[in-house]
Z-matrix of the N, CA and C atoms (Angstrom, degrees):
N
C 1 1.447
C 2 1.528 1 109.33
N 3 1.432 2 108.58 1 143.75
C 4 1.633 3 103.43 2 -166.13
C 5 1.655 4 104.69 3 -93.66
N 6 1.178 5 119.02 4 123.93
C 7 1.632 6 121.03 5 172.31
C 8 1.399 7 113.39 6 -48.73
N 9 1.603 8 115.45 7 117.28
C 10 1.644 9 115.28 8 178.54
C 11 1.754 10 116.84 9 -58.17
N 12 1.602 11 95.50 10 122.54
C 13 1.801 12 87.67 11 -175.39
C 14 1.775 13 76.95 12 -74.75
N 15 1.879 14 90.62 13 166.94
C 16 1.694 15 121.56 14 170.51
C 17 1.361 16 100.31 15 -84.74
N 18 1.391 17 131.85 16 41.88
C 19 1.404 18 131.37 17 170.09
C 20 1.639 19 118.69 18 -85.79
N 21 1.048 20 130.24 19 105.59
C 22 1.384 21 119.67 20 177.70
C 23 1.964 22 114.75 21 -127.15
N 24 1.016 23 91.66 22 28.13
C 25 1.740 24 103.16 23 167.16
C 26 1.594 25 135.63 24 -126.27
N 27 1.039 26 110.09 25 155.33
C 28 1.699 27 91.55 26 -179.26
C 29 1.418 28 108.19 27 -138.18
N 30 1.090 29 104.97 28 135.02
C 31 1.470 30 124.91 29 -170.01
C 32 1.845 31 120.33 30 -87.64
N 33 1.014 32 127.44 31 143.92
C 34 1.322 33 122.34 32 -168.53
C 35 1.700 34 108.80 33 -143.21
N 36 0.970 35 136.59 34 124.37
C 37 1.475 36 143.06 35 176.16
C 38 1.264 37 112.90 36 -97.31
N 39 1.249 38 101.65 37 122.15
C 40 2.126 39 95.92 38 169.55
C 41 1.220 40 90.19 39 -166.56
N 42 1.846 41 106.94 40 153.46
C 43 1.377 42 129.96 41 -172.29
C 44 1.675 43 112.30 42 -64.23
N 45 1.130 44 89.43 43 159.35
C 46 2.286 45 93.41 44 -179.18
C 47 1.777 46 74.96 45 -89.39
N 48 1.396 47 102.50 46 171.50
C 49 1.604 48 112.80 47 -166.08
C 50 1.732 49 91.57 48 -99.53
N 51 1.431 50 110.54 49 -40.60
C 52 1.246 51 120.46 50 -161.72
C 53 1.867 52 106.39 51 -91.36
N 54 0.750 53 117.15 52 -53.69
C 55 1.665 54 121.02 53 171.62
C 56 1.052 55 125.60 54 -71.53
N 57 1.607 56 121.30 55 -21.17
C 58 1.341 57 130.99 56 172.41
C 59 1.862 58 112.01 57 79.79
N 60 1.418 59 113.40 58 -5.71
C 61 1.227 60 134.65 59 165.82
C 62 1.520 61 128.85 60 -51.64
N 63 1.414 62 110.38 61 163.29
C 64 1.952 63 96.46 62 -174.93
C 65 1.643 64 89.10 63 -103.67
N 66 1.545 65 100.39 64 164.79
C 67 1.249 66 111.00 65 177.69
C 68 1.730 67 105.09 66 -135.42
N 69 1.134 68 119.22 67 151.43
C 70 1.222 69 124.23 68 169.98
C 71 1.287 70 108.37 69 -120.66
N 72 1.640 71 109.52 70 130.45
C 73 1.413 72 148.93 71 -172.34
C 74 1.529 73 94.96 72 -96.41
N 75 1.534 74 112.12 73 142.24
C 76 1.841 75 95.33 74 166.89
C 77 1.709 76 79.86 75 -144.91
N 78 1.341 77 102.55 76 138.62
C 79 1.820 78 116.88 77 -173.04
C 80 1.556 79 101.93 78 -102.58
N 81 1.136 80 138.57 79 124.04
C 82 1.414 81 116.45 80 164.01
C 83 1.467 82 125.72 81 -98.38
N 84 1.198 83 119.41 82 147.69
C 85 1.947 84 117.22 83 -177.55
C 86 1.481 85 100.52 84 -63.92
N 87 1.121 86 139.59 85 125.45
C 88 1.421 87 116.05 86 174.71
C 89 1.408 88 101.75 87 -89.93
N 90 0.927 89 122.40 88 16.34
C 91 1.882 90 123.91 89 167.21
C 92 1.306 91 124.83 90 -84.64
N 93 1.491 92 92.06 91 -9.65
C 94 1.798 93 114.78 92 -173.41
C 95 1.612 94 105.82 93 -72.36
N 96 1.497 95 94.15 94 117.03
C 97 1.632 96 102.37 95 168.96
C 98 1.709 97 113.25 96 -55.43
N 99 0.732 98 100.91 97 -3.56
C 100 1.734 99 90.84 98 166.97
C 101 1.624 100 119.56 99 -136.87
N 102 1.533 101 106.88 100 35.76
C 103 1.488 102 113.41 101 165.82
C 104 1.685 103 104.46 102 -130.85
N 105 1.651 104 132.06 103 135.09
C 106 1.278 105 122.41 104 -171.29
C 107 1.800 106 100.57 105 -133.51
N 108 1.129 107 122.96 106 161.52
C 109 1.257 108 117.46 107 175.50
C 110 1.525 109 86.08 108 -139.24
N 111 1.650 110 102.33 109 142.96
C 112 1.793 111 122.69 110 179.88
C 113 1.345 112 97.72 111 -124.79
N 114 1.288 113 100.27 112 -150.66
C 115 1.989 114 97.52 113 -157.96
C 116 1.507 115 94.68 114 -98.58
N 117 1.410 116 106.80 115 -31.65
C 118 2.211 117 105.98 116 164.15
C 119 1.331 118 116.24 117 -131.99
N 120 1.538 119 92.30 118 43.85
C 121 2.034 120 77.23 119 174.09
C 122 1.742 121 99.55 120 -155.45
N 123 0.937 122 106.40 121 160.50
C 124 1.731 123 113.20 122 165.37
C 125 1.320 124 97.27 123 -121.28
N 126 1.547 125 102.13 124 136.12
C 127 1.622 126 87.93 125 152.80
C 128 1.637 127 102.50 126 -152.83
N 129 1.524 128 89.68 127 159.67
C 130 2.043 129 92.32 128 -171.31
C 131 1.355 130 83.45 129 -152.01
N 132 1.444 131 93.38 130 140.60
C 133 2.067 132 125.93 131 -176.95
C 134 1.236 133 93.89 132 -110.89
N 135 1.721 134 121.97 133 90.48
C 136 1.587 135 103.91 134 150.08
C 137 1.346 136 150.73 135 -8.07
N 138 0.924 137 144.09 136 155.49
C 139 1.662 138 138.91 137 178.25
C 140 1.243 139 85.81 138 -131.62
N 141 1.700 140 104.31 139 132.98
C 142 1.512 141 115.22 140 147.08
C 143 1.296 142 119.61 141 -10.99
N 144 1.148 143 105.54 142 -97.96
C 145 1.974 144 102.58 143 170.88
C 146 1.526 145 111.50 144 -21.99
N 147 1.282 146 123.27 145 -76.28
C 148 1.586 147 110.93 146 -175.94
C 149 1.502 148 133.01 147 -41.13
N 150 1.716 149 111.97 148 -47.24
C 151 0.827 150 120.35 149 145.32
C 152 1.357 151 129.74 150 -3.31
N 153 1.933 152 106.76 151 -85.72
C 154 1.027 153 133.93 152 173.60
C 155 2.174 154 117.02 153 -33.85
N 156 1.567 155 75.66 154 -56.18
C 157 1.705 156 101.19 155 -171.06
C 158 1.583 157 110.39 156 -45.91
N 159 1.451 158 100.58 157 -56.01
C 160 1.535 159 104.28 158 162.38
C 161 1.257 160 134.61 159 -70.09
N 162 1.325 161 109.80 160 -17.13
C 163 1.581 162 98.92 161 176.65
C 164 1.803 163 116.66 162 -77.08
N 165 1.653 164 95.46 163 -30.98
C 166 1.460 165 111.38 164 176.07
C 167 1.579 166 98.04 165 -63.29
N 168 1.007 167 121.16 166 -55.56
C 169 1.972 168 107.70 167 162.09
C 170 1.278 169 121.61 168 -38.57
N 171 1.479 170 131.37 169 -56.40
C 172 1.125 171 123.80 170 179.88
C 173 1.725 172 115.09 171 -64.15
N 174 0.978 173 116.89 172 -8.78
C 175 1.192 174 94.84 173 -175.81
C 176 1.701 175 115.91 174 -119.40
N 177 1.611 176 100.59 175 -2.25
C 178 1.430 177 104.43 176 168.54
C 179 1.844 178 96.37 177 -73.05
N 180 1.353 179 111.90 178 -60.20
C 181 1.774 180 100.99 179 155.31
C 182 0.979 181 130.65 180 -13.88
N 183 1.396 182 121.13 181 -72.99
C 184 1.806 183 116.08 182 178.77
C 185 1.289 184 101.29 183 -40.98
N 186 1.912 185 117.64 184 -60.97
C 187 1.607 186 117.92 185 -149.86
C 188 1.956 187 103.60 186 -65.91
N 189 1.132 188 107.81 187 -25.75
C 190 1.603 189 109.74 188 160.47
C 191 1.099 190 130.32 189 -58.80
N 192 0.991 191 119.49 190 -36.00
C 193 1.183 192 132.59 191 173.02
C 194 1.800 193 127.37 192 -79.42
N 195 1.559 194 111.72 193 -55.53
C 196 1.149 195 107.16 194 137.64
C 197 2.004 196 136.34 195 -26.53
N 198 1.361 197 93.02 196 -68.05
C 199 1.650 198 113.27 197 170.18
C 200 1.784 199 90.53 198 -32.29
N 201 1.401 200 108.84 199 -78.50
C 202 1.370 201 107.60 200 -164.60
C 203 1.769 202 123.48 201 -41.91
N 204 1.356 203 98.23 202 -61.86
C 205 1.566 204 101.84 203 165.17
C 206 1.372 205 129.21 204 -5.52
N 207 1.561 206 82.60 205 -80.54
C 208 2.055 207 129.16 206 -175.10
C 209 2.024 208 86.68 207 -54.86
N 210 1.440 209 116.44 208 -33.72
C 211 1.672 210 93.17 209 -154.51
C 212 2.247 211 89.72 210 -97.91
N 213 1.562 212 88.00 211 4.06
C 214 1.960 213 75.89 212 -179.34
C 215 1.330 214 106.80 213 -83.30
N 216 1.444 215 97.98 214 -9.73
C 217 2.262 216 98.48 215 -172.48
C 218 1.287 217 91.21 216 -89.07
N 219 1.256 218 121.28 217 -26.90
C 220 1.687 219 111.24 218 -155.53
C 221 1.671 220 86.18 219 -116.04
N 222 1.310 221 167.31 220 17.66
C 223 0.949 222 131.12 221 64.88
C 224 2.262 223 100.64 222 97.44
N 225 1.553 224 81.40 223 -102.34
C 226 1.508 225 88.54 224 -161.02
C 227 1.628 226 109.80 225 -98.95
N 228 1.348 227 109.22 226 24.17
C 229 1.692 228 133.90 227 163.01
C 230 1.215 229 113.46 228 -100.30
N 231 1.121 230 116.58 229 -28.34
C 232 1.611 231 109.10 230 -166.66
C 233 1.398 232 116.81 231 -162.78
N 234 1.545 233 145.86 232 46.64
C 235 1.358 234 146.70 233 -146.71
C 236 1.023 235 85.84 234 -76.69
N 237 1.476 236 154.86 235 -45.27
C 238 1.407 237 135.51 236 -151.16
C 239 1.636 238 100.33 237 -82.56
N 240 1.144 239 122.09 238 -11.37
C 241 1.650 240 101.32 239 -152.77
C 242 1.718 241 99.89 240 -106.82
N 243 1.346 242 122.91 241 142.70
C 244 1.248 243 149.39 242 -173.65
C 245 1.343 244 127.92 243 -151.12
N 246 1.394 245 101.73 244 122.38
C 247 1.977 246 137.76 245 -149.94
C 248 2.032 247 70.56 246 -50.51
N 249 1.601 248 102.46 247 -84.78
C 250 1.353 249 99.29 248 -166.13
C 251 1.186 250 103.69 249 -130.69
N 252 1.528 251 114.89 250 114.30
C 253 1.662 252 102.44 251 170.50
C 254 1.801 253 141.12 252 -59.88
N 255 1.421 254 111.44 253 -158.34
C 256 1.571 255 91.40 254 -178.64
C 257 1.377 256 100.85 255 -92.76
N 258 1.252 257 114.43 256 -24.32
C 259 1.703 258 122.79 257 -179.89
C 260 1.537 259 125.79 258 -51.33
N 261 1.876 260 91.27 259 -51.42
C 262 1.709 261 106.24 260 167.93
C 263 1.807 262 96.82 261 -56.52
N 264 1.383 263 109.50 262 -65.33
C 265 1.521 264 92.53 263 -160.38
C 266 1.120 265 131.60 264 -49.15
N 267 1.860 266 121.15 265 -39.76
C 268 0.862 267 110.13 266 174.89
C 269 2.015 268 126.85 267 -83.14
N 270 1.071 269 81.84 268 4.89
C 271 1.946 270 92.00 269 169.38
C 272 1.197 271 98.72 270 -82.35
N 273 1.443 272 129.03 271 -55.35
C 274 1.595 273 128.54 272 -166.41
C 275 2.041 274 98.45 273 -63.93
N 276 1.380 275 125.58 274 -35.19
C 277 1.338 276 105.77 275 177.00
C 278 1.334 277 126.01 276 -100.31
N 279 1.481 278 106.98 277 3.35
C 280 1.683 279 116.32 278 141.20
C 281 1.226 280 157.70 279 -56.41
N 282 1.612 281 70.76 280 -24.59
C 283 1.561 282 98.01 281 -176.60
C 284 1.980 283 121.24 282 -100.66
N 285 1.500 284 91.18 283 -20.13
C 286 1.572 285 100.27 284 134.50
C 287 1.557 286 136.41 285 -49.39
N 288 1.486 287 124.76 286 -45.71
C 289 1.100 288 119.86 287 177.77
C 290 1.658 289 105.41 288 -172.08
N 291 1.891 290 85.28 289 122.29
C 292 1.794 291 100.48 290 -174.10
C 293 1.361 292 111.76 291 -46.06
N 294 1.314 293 92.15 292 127.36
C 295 2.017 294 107.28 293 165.95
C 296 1.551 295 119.52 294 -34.57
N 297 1.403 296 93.26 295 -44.14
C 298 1.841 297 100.63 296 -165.62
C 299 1.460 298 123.32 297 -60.05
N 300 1.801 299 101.30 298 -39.33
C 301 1.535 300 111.65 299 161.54
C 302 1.566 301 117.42 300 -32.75
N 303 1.187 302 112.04 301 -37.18
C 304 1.407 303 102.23 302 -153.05
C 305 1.775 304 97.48 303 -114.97
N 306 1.098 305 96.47 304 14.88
C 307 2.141 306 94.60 305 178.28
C 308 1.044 307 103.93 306 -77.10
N 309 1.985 308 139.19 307 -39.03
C 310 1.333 309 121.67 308 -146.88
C 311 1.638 310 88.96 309 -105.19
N 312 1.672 311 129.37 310 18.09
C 313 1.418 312 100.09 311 152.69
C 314 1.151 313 109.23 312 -117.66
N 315 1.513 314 139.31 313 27.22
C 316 1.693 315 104.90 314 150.13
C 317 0.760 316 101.13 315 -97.61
């Protein structure tokens, strides 16, 4: 039996229209024992794991980003090749935590 990660968010990547940049989306379960909504406030207490979850996002980000840089000098050596694509990334933070969990709250 698989031990429940403390994950209760879901993360989403997509380009800014204008900068051409990534953006991170963060969805919350509102079923999540540690997210509450009052009559003017939201509030949500990370979990370790989430925490975690995102930072491992941010930094497959940086290395994308980097990657990109490093591949505009090098350019006319290698156009096909890429540190990490958008495909890997977003498979690698999918694969943290199933999509489906998080369809029936938006």
């Amino acid at each position: 039996m698989k031990k429940p990660e403390n994950i209760y968010i879901s993360l989403q990547l997509r380009k800014e229209q204008n900068s051409g940049g990534l953006l991170l989306d963060i969805h919350f379960n509102r079923d999540a024992p540690n997210f509450s909504i009052d009559q003017d406030s939201v509030s949500w207490s990370p979990t370790i794991e989430e925490l975690d979850f995102i930072g491992e996002v941010f930094d497959l980000i940086a290395k994308n980003k980097r990657g990109a840089e490093s591949r505009s000098h090098s350019l006319a050596d290698s156009p096909t090749t890429r540190q990490v694509d958008e495909t890997t990334l977003l498979d690698r933070v999918m694969d943290k935590k199933d999509r489906k969990s998080f369809t029936s709250d938006r």
